[in-house]
mmCIF file of the N, C-alpha and C atoms, coordinates in Angstrom:
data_MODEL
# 
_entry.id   MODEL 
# 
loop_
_atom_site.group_PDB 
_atom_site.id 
_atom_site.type_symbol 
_atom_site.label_atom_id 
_atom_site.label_alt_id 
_atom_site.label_comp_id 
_atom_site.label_asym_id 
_atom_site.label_entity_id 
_atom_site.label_seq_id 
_atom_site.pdbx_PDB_ins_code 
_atom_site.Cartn_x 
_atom_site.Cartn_y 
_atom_site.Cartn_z 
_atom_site.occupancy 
_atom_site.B_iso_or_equiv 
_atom_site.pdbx_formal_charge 
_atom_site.auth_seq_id 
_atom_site.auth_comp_id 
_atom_site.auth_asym_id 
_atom_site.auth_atom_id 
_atom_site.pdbx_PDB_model_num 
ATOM 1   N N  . UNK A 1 1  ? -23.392 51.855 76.423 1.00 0.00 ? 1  UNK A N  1 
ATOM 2   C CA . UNK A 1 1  ? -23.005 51.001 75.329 1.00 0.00 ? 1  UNK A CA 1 
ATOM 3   C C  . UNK A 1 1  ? -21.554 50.541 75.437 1.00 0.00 ? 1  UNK A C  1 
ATOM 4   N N  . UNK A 1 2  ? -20.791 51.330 76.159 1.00 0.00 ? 2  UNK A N  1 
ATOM 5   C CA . UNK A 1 2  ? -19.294 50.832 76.119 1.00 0.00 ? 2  UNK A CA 1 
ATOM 6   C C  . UNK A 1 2  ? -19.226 49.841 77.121 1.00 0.00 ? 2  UNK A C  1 
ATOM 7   N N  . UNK A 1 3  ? -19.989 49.687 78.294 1.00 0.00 ? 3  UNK A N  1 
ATOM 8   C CA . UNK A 1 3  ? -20.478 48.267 78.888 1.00 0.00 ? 3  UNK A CA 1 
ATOM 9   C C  . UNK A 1 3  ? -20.215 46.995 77.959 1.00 0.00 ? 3  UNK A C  1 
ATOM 10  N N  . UNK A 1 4  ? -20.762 47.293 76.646 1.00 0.00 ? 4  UNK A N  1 
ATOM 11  C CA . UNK A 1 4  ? -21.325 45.495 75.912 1.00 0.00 ? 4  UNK A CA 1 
ATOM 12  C C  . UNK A 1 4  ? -19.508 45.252 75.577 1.00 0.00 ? 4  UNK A C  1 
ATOM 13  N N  . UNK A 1 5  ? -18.599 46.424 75.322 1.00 0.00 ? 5  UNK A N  1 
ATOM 14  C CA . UNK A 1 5  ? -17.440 46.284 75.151 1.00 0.00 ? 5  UNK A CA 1 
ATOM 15  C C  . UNK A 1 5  ? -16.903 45.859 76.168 1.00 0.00 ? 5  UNK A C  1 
ATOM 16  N N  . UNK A 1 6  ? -16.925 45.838 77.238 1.00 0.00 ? 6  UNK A N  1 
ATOM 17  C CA . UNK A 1 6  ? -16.178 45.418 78.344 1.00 0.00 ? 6  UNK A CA 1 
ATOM 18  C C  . UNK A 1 6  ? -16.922 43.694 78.371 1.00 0.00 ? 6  UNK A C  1 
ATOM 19  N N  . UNK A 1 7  ? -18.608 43.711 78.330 1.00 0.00 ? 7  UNK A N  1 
ATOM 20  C CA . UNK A 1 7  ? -18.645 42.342 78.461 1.00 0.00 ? 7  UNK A CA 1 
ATOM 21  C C  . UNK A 1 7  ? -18.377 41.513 77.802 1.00 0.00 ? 7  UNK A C  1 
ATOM 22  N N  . UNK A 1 8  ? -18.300 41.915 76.300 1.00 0.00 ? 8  UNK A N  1 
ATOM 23  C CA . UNK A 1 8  ? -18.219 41.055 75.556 1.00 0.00 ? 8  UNK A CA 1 
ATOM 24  C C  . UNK A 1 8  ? -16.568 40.852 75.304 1.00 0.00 ? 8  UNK A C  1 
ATOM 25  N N  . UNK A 1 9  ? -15.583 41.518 75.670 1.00 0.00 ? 9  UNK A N  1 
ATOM 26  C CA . UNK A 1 9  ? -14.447 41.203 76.063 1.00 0.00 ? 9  UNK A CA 1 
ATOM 27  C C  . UNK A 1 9  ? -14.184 39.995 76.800 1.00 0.00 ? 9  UNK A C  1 
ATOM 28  N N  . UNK A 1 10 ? -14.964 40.113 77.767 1.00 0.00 ? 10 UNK A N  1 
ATOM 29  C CA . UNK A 1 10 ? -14.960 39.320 79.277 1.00 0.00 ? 10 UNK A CA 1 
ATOM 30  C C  . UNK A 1 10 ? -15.110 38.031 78.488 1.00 0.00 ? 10 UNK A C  1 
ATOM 31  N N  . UNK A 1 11 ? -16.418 38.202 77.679 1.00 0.00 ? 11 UNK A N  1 
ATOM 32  C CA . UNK A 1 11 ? -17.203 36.519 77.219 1.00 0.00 ? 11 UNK A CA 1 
ATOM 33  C C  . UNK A 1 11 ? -16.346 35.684 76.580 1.00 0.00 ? 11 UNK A C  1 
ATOM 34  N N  . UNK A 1 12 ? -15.282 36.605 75.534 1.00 0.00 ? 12 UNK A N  1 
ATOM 35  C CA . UNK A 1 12 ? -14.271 36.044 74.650 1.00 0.00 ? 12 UNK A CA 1 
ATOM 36  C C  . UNK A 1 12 ? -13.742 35.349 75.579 1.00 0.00 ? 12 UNK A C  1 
ATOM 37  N N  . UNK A 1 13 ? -13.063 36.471 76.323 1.00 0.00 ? 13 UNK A N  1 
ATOM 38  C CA . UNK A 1 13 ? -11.516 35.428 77.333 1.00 0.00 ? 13 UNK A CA 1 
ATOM 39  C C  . UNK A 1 13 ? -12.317 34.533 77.739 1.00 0.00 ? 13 UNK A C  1 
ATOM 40  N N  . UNK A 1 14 ? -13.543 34.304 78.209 1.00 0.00 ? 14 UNK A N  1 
ATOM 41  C CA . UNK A 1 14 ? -13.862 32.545 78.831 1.00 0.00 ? 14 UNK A CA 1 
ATOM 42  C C  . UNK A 1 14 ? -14.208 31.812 78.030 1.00 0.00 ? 14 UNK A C  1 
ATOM 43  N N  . UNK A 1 15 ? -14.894 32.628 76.918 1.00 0.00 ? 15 UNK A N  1 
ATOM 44  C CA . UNK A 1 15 ? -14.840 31.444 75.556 1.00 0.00 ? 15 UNK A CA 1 
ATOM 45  C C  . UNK A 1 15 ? -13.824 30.671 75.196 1.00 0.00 ? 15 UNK A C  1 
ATOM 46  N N  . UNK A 1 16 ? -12.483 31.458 75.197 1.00 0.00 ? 16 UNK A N  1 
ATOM 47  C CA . UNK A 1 16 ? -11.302 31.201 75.034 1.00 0.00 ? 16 UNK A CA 1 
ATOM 48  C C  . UNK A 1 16 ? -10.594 30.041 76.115 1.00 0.00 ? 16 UNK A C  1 
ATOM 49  N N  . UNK A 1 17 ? -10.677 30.181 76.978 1.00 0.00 ? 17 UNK A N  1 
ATOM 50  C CA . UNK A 1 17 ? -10.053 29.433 77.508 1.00 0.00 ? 17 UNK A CA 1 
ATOM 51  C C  . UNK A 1 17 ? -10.748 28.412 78.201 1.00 0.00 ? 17 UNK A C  1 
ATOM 52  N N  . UNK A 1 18 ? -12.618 28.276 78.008 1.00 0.00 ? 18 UNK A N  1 
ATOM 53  C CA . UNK A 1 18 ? -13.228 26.911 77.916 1.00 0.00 ? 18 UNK A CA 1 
ATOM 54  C C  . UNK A 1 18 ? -12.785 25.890 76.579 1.00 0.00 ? 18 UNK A C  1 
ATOM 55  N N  . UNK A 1 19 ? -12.598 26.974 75.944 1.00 0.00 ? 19 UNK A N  1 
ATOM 56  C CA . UNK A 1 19 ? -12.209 25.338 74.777 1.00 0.00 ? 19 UNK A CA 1 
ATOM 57  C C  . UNK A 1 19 ? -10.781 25.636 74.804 1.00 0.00 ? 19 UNK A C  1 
ATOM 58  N N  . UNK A 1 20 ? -9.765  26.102 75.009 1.00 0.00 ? 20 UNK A N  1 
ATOM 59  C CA . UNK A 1 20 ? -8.644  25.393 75.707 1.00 0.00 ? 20 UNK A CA 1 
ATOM 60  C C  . UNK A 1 20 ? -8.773  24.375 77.042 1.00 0.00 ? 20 UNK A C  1 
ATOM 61  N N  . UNK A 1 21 ? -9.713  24.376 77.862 1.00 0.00 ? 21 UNK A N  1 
ATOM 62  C CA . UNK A 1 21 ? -10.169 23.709 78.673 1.00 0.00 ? 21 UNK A CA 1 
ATOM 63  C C  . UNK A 1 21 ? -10.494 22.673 78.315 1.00 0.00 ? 21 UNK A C  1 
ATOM 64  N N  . UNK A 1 22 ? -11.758 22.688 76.857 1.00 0.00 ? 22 UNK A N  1 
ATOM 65  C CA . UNK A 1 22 ? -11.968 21.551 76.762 1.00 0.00 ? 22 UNK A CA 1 
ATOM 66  C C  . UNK A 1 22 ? -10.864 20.589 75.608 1.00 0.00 ? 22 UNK A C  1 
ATOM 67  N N  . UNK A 1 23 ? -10.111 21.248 75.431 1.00 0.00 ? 23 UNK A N  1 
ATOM 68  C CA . UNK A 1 23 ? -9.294  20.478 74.578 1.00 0.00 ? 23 UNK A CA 1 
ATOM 69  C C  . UNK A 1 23 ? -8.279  19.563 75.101 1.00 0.00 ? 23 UNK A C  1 
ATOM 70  N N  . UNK A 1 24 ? -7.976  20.322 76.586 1.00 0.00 ? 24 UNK A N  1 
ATOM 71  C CA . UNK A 1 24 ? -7.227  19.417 77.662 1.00 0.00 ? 24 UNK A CA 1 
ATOM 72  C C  . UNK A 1 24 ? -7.727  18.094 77.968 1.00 0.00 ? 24 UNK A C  1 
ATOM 73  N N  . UNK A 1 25 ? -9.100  18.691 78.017 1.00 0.00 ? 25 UNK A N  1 
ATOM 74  C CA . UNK A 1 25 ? -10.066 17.415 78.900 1.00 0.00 ? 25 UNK A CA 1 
ATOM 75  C C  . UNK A 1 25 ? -9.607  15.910 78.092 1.00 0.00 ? 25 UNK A C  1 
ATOM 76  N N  . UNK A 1 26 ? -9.537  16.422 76.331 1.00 0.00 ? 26 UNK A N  1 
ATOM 77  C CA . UNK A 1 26 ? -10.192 15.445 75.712 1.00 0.00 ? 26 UNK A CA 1 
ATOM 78  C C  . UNK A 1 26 ? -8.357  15.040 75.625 1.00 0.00 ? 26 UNK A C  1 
ATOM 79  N N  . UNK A 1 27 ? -7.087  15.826 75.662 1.00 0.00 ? 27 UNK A N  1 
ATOM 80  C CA . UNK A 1 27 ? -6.188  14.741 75.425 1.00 0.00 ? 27 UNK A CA 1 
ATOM 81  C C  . UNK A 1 27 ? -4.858  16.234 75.665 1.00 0.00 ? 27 UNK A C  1 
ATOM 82  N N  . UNK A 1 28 ? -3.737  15.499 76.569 1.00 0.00 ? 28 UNK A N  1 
ATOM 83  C CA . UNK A 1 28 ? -3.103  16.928 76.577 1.00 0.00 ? 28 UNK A CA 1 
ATOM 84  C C  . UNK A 1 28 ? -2.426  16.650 75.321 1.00 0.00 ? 28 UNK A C  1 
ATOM 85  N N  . UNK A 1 29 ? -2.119  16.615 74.544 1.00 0.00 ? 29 UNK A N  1 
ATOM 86  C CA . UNK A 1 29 ? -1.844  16.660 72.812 1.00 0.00 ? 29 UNK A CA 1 
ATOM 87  C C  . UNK A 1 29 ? -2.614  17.963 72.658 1.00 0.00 ? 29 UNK A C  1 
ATOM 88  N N  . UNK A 1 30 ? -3.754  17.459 72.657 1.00 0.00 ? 30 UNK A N  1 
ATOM 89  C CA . UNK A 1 30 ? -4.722  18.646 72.249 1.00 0.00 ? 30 UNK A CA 1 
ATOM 90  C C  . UNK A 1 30 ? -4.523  19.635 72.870 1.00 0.00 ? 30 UNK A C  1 
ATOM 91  N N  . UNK A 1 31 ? -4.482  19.888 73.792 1.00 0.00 ? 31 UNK A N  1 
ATOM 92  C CA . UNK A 1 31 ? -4.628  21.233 74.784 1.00 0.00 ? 31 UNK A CA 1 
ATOM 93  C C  . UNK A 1 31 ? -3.505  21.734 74.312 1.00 0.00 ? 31 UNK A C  1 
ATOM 94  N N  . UNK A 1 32 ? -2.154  21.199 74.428 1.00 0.00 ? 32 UNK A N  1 
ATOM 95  C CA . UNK A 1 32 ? -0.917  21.465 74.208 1.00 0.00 ? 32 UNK A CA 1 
ATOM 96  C C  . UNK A 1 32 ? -0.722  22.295 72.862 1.00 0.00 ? 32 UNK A C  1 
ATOM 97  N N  . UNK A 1 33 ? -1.267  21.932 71.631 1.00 0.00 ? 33 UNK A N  1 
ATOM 98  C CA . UNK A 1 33 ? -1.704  22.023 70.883 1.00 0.00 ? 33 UNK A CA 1 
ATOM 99  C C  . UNK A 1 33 ? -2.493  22.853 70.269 1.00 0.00 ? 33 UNK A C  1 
ATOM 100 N N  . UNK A 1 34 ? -3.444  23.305 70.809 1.00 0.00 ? 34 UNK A N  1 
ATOM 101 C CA . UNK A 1 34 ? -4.040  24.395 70.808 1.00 0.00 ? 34 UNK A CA 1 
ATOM 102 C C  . UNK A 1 34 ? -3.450  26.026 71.447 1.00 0.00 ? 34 UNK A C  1 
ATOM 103 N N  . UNK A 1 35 ? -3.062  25.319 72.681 1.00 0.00 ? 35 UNK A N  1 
ATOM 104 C CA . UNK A 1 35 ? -2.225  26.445 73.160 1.00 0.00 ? 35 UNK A CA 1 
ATOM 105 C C  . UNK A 1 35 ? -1.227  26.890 72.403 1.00 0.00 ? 35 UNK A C  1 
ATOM 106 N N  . UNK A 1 36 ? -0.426  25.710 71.512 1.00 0.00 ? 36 UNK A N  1 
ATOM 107 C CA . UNK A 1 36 ? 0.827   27.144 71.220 1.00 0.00 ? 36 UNK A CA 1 
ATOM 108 C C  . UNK A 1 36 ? 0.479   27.068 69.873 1.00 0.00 ? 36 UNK A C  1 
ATOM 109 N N  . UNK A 1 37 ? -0.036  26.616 69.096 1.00 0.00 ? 37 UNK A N  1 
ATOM 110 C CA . UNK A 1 37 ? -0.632  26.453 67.448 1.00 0.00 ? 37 UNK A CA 1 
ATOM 111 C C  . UNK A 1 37 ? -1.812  27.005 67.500 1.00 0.00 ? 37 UNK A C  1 
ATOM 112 N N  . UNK A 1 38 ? -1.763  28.490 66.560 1.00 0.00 ? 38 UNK A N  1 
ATOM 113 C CA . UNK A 1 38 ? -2.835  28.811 66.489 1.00 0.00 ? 38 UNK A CA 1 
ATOM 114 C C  . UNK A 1 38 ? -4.167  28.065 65.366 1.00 0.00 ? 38 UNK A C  1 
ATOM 115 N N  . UNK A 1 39 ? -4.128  27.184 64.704 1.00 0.00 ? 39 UNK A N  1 
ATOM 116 C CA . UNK A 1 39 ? -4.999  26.858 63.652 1.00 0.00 ? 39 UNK A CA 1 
ATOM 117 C C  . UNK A 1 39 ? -5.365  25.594 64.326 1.00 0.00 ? 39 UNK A C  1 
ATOM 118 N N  . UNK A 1 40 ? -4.424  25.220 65.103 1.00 0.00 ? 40 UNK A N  1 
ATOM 119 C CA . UNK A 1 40 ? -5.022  23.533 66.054 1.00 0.00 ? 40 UNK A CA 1 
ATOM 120 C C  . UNK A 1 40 ? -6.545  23.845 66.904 1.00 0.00 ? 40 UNK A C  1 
ATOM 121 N N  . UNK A 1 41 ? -6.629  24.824 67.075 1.00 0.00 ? 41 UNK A N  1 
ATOM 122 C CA . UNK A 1 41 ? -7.925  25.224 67.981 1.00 0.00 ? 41 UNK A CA 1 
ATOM 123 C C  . UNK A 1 41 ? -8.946  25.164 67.267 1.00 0.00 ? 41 UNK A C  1 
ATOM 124 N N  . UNK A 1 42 ? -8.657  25.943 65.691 1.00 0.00 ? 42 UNK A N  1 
ATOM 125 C CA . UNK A 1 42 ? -9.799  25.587 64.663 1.00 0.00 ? 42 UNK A CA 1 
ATOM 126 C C  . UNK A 1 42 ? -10.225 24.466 64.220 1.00 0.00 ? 42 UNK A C  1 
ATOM 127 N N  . UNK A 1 43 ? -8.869  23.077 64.044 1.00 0.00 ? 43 UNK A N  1 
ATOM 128 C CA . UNK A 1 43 ? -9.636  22.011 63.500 1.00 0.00 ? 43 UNK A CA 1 
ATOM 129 C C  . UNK A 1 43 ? -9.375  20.981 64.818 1.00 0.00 ? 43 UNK A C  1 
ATOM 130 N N  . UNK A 1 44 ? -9.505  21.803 66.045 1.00 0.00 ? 44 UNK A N  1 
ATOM 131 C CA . UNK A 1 44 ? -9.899  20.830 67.379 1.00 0.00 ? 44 UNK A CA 1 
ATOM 132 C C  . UNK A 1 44 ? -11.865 20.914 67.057 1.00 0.00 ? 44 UNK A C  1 
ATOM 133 N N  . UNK A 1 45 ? -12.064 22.385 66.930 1.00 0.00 ? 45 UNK A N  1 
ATOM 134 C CA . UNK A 1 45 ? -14.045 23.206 67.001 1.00 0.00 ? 45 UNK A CA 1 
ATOM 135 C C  . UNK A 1 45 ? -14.175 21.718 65.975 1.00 0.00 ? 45 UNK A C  1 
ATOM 136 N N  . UNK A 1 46 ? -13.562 21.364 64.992 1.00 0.00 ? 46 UNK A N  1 
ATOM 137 C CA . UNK A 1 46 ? -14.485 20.837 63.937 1.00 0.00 ? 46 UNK A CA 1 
ATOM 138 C C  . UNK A 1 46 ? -14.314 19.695 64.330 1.00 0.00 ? 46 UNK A C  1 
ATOM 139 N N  . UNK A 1 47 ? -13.301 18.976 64.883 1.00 0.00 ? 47 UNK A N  1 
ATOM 140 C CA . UNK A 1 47 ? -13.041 17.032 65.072 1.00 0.00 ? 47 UNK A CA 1 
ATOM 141 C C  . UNK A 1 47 ? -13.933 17.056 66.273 1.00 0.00 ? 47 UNK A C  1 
ATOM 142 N N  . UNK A 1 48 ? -14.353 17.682 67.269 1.00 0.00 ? 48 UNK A N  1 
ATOM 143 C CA . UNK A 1 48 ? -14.788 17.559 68.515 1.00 0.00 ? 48 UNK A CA 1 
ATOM 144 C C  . UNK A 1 48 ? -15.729 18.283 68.924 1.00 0.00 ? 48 UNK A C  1 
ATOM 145 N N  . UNK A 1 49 ? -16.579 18.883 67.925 1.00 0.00 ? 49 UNK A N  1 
ATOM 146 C CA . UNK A 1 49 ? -17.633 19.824 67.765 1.00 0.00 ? 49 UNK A CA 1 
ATOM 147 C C  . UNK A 1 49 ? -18.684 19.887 68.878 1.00 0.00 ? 49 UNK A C  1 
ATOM 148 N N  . UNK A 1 50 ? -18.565 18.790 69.668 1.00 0.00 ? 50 UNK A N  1 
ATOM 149 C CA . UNK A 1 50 ? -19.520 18.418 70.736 1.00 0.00 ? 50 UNK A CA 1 
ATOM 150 C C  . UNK A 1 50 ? -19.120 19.484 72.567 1.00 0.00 ? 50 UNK A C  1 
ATOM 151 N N  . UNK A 1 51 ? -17.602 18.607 72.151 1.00 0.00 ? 51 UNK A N  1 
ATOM 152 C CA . UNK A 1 51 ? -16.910 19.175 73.129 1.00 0.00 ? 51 UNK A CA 1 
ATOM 153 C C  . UNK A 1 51 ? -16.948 20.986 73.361 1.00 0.00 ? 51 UNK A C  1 
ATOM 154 N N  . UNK A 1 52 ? -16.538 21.528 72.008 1.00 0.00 ? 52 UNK A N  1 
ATOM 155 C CA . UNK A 1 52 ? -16.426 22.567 71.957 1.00 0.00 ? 52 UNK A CA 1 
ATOM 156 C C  . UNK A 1 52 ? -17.131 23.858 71.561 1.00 0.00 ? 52 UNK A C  1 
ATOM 157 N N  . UNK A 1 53 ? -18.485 23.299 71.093 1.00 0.00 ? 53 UNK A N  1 
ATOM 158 C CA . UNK A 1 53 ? -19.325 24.058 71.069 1.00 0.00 ? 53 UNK A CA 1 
ATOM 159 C C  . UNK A 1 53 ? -19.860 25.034 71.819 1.00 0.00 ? 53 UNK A C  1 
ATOM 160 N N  . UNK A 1 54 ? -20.185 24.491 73.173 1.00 0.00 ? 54 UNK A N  1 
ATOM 161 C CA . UNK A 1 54 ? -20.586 25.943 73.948 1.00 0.00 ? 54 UNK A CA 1 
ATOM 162 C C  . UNK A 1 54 ? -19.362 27.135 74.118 1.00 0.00 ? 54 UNK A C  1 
ATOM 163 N N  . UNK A 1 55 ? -17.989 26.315 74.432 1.00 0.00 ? 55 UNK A N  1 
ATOM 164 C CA . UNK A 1 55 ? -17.760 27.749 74.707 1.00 0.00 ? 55 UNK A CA 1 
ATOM 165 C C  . UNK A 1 55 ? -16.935 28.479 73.269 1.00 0.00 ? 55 UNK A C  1 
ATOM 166 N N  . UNK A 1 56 ? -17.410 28.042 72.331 1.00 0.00 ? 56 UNK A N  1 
ATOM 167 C CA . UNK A 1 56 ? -17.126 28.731 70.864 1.00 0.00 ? 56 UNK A CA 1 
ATOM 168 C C  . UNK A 1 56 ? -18.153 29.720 70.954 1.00 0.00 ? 56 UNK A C  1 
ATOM 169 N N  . UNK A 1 57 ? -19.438 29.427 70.928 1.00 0.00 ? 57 UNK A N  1 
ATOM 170 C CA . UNK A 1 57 ? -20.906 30.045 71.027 1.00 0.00 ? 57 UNK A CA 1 
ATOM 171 C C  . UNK A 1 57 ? -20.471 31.222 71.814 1.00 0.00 ? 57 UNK A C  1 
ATOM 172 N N  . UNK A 1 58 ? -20.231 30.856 73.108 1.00 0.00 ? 58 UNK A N  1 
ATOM 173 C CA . UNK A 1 58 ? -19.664 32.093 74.341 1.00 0.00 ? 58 UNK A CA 1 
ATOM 174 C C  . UNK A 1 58 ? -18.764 33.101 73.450 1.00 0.00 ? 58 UNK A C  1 
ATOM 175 N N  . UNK A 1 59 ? -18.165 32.832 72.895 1.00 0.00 ? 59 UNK A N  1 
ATOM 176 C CA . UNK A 1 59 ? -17.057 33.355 72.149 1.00 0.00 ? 59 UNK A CA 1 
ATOM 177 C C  . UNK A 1 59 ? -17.739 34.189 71.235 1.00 0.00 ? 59 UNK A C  1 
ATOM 178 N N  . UNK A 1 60 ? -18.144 33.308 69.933 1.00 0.00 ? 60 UNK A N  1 
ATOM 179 C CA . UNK A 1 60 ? -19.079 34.295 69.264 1.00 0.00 ? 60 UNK A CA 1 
ATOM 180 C C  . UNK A 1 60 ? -20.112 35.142 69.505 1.00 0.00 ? 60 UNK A C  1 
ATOM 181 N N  . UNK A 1 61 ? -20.555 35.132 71.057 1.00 0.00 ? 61 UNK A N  1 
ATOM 182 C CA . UNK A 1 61 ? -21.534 35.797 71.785 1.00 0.00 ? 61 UNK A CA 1 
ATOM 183 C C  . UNK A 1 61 ? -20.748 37.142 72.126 1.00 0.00 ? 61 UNK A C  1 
ATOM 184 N N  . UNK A 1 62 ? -19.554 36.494 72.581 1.00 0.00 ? 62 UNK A N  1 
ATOM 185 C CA . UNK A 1 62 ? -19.009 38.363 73.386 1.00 0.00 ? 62 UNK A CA 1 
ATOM 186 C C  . UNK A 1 62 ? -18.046 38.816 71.867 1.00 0.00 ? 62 UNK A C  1 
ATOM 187 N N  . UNK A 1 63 ? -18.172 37.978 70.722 1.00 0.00 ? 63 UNK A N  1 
ATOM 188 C CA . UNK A 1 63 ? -17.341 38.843 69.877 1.00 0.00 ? 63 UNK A CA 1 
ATOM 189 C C  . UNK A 1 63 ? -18.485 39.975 69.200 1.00 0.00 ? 63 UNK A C  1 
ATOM 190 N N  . UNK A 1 64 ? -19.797 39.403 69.235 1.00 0.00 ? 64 UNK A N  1 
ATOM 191 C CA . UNK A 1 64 ? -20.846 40.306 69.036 1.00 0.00 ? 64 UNK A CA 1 
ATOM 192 C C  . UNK A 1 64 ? -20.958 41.264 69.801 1.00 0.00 ? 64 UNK A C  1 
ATOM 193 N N  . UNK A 1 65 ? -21.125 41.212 70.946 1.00 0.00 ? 65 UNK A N  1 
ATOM 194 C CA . UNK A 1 65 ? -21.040 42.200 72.149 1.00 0.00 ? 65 UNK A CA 1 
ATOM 195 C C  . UNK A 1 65 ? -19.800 43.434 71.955 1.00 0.00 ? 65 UNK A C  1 
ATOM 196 N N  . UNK A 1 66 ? -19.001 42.621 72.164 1.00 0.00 ? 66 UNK A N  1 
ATOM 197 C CA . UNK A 1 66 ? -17.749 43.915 71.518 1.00 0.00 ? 66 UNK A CA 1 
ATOM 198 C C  . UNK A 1 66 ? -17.568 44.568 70.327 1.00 0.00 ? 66 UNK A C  1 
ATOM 199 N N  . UNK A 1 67 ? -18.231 43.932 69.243 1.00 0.00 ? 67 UNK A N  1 
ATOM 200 C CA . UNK A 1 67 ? -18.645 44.547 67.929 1.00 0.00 ? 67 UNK A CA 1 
ATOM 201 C C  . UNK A 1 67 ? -19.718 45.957 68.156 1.00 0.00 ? 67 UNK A C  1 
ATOM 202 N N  . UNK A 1 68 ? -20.476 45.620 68.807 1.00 0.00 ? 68 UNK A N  1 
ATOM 203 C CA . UNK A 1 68 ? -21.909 46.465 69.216 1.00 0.00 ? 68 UNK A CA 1 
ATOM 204 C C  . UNK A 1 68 ? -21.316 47.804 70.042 1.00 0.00 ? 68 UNK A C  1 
ATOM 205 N N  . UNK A 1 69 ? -20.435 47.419 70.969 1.00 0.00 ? 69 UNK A N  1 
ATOM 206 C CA . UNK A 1 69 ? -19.911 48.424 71.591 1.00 0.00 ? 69 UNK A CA 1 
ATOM 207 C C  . UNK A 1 69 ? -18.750 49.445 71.560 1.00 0.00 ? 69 UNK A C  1 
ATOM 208 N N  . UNK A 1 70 ? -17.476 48.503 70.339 1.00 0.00 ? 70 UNK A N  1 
ATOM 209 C CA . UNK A 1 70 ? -16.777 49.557 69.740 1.00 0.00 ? 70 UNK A CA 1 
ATOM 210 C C  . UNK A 1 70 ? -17.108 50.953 69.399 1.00 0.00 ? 70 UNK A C  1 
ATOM 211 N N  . UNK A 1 71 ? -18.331 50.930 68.634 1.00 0.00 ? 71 UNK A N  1 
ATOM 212 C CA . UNK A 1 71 ? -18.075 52.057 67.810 1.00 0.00 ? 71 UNK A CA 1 
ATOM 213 C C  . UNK A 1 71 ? -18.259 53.373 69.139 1.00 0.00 ? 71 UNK A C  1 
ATOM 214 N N  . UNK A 1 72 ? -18.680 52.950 70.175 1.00 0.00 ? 72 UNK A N  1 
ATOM 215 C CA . UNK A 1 72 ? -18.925 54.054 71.179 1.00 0.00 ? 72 UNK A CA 1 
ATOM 216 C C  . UNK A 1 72 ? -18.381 54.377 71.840 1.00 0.00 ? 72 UNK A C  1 
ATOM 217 N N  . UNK A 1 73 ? -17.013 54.183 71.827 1.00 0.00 ? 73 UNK A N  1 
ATOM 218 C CA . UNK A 1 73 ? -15.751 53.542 72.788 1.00 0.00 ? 73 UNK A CA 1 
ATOM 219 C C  . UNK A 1 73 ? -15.591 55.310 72.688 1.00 0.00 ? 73 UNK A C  1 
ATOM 220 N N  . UNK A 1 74 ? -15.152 55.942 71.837 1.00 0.00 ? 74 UNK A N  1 
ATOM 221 C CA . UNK A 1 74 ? -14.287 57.115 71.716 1.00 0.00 ? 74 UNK A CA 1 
ATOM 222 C C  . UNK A 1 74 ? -15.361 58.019 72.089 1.00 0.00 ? 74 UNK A C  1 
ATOM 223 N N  . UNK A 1 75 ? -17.085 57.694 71.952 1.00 0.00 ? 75 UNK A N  1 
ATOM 224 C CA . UNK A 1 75 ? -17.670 59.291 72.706 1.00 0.00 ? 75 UNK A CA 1 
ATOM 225 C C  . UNK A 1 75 ? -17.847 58.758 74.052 1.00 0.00 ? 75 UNK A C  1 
ATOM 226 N N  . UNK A 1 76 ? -16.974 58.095 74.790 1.00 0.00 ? 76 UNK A N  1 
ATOM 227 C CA . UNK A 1 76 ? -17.499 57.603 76.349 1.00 0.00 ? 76 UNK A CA 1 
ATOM 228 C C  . UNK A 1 76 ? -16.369 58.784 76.979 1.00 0.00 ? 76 UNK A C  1 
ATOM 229 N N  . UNK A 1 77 ? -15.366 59.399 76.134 1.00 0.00 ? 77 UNK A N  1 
ATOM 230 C CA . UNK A 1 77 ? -14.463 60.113 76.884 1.00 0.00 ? 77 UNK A CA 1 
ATOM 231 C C  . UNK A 1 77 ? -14.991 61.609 76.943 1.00 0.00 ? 77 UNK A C  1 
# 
């Protein structure tokens, strides 16, 4: 179970930095933007919802994953 913690770690960081990816794509304002403003990333998901959907999904996929696998973290030792 402490596996889904490690993957779903993993899934975040590429969630993460596909929609910094895709925020570049669409304008470096945006990317720029996202990168050092944290709330620009939130209302990039909503103006460009197309763009940024999958790797939000990815995101909310491994934040589940790491949810699932916390609690087992401390009997893996």
């Amino acid at each position: 179970m402490t596996l889904f913690f490690y993957i779903g770690g993993g899934m975040m960081v590429v969630g993460a930095i596909g929609l910094l990816i895709a925020a570049f794509r669409t304008s470096f304002l945006w990317g720029l933007g996202c990168l050092l403003i944290p709330l620009v990333s939130l209302i990039f998901l909503f103006v460009h919802w197309s763009e940024a959907k999958n790797p939000f999904f990815l995101y909310l996929a491994g934040m589940a994953l790491l949810a699932i696998g916390a609690p087992f973290l401390s009997h893996a030792r």
